[in-house]
C-alpha positions in Angstrom: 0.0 0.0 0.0 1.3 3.7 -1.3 2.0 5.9 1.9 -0.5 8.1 3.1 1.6 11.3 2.7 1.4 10.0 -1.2 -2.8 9.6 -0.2 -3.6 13.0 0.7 -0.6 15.0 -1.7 -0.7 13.1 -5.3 -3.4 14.6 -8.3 -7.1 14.5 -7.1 -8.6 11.9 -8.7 -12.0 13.1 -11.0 -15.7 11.6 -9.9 -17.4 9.3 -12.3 -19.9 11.6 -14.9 -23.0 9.9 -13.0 -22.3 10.9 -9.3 -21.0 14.6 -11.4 -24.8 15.0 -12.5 -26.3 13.9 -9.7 -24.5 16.7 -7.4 -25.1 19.3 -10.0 -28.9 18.3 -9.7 -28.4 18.4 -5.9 -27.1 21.8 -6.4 -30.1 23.4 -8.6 -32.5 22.1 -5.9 -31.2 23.4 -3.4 -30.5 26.4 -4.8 -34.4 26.8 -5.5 -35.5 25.1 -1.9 -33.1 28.2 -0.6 -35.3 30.8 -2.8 -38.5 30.2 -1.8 -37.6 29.6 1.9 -37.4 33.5 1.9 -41.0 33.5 1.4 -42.2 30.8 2.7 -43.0 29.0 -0.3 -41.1 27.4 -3.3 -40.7 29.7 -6.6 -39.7 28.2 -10.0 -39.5 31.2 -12.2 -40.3 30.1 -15.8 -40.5 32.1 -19.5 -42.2 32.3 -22.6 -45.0 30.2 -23.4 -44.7 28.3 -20.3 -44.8 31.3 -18.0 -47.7 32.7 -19.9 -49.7 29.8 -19.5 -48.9 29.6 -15.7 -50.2 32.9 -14.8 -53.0 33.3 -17.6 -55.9 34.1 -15.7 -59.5 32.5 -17.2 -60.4 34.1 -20.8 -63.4 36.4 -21.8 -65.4 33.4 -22.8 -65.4 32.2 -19.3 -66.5 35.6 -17.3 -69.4 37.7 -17.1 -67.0 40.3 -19.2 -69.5 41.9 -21.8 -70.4 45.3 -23.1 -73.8 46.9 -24.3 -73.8 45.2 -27.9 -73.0 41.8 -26.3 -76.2 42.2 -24.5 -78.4 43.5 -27.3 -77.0 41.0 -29.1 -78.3 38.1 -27.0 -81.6 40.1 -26.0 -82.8 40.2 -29.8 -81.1 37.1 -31.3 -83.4 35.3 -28.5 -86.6 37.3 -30.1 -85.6 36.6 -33.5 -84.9 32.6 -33.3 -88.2 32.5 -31.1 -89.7 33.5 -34.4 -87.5 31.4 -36.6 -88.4 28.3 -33.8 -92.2 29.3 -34.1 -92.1 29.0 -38.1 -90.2 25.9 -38.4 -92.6 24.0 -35.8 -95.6 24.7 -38.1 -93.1 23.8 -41.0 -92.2 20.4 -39.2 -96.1 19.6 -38.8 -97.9 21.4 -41.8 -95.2 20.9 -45.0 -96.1 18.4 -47.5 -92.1 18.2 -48.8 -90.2 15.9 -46.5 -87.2 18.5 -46.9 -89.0 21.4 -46.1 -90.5 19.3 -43.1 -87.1 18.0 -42.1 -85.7 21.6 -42.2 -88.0 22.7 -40.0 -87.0 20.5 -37.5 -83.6 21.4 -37.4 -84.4 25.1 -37.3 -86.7 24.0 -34.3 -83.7 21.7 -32.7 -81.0 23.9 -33.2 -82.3 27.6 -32.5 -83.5 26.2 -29.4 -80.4 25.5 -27.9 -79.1 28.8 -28.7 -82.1 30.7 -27.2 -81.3 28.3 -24.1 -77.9 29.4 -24.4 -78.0 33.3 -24.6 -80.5 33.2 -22.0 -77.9 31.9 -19.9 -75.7 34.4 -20.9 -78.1 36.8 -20.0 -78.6 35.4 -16.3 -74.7 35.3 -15.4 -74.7 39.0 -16.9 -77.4 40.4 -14.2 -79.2 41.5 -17.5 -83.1 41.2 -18.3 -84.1 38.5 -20.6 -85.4 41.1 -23.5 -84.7 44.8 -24.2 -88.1 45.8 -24.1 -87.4 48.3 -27.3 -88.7 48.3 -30.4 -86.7 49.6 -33.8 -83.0 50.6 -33.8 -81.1 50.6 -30.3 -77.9 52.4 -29.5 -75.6 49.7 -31.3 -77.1 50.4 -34.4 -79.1 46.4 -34.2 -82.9 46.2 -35.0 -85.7 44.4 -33.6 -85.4 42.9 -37.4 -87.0 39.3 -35.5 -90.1 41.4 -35.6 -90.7 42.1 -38.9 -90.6 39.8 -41.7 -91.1 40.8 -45.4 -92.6 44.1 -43.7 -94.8 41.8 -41.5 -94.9 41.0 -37.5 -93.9 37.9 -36.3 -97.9 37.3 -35.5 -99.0 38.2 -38.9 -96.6 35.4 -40.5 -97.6 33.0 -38.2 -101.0 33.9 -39.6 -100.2 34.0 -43.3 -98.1 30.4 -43.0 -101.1 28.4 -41.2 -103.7 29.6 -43.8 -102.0 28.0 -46.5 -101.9 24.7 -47.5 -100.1 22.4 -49.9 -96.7 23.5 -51.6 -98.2 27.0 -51.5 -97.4 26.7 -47.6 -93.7 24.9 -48.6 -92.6 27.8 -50.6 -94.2 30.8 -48.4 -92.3 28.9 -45.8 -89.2 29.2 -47.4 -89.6 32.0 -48.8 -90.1 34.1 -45.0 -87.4 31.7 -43.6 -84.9 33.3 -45.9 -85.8 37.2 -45.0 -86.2 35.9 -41.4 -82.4 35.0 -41.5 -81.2 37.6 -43.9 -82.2 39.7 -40.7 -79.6 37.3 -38.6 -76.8 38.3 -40.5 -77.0 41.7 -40.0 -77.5 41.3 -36.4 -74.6 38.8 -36.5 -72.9 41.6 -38.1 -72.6 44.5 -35.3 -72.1 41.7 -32.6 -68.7 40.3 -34.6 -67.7 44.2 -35.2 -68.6 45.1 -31.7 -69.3 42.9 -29.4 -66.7 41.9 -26.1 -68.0 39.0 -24.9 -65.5 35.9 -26.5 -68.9 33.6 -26.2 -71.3 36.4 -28.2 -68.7 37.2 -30.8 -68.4 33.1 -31.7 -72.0 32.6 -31.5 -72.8 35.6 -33.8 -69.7 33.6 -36.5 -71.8 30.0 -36.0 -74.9 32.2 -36.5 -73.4 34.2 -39.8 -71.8 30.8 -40.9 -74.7 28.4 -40.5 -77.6 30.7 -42.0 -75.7 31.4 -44.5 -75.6 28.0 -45.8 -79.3 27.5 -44.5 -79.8 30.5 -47.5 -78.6 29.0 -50.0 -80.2 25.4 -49.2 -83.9 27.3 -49.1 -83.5 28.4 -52.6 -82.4 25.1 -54.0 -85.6 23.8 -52.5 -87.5 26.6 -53.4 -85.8 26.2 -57.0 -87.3 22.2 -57.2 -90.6 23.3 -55.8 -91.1 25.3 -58.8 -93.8 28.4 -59.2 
C-alpha cells in the first residue's frame, strides 16, 4: 500500500460523470428550496410560453365580461330565433315536402339550444331576458326578428297556417330566408362590436350556418317550382 503522505498530496482523482450529475442536480434544488424559503414557499420562475400559460388568468369566454352590444346582441337574437323556432314548428307539422318538413325540425332543434344558451348568458350577466325596445337601439341592431317581409312575427304566423299544400312549402321558405337575412345583420354588429369571446363566436356559427341555410332554401325553393 502507497504511503499516506502519497494519499492525501498526489493529483485528485475526478468523480465518475453519473455521481457529477447527480451533485449538480443536488445543487439546482437546493438552490431553488433556498429561494422560496425567503417567502415561505417554493418559486420556480419560468418564460415564454410556459410562463404565460402559468399565470393566464380564465379568458373572456369564461367571465361575465360583456359590453352593451354583447347584451343587445343576446336580448334580440333570442326574439328573433323565437320566431325562426315558431315558423319551423308549423313547417315540421304542416309541410307536404319531406325536406322542407325535415328543415323545419332542425331550425326547431338547433335555434332552441341557442335561445337556451343566450339566456344563460343573460342570467350570469345580471341582464333582463329582453330589451323591451322596439326599432333601432344604441348599437345600431334592429328588432329585425319582428318584422318579416314588412310583417310581425304574428302576422306570418298567420299568413303560413292559412296556407296549404306546396303553397305553404314555398311561403315557408320564402319568409325563412328574409327571417335569416335579418340574422346576419345582427350577427354583423355583434362580430364588429361585441366583447364577450362567447357572443362574438355565437354571432360567427350564427353568420356561418344561415348562410348555408340560405342557400339550401332556394335550392328547395328552385325544385318546388312556381
Amino acid at each position: 500500500m502507497a504511503p499516506m503522505s502519497q494519499l492525501t498530496t498526489g493529483r485528485p482523482r475526478r468523480l465518475p460523470r453519473a455521481v457529477a450529475a447527480l451533485a449538480s442536480a443536488l445543487g439546482v434544488v437546493a438552490a431553488l428550496t433556498a429561494c422560496g424559503s425567503t417567502s415561505g414557499s417554493s418559486t420556480v420562475q419560468l418564460s415564454g410560453e410556459a410562463a404565460a400559460t402559468m399565470v393566464a388568468g380564465p379568458s373572456p369566454s369564461s367571465t361575465t365580461t360583456h359590453n352593451v352590444t354583447d347584451t343587445q346582441f343576446a336580448q334580440m337574437m333570442i326574439v328573433h330565433h323565437q320566431g325562426a323556432v315558431q315558423m319551423a314548428q308549423l313547417a315540421a307539422d304542416r309541410a307536404v315536402t319531406y325536406e322542407v318538413r325535415a328543415f323545419g325540425k332542425r331550425i326547431v332543434a338547433a335555434q332552441g339550444q341557442e335561445i337556451e344558451r343566450m339566456s344563460a348568458w343573460l342570467t350570469a350577466w345580471g341582464e333582463a331576458p329582453s330589451s323591451g325596445q322596439d326599432g333601432a337601439n344604441g348599437t345600431g341592431m334592429a328588432h329585425s326578428g319582428m318584422q318579416v317581409e314588412g310583417m310581425d312575427q304574428t302576422a306570418v304566423t298567420a299568413d303560413l297556417k292559412g296556407r296549404n299544400g306546396k303553397d305553404f312549402d314555398r311561403q315557408f321558405l320564402t319568409m325563412m330566408i328574409a327571417h335569416h337575412q335579418s340574422a346576419l345583420e345582427m350577427a354583423k354588429v355583434e362580430q364588429a362590436e361585441g366583447l364577450n369571446a362567447d357572443a362574438v363566436e355565437l354571432s360567427g356559427t350564427i353568420a356561418t350556418s344561415q348562410t348555408a341555410e340560405m342557400d339550401e332554401m332556394r335550392a328547395m325553393l328552385g325544385r318546388l317550382g312556381a
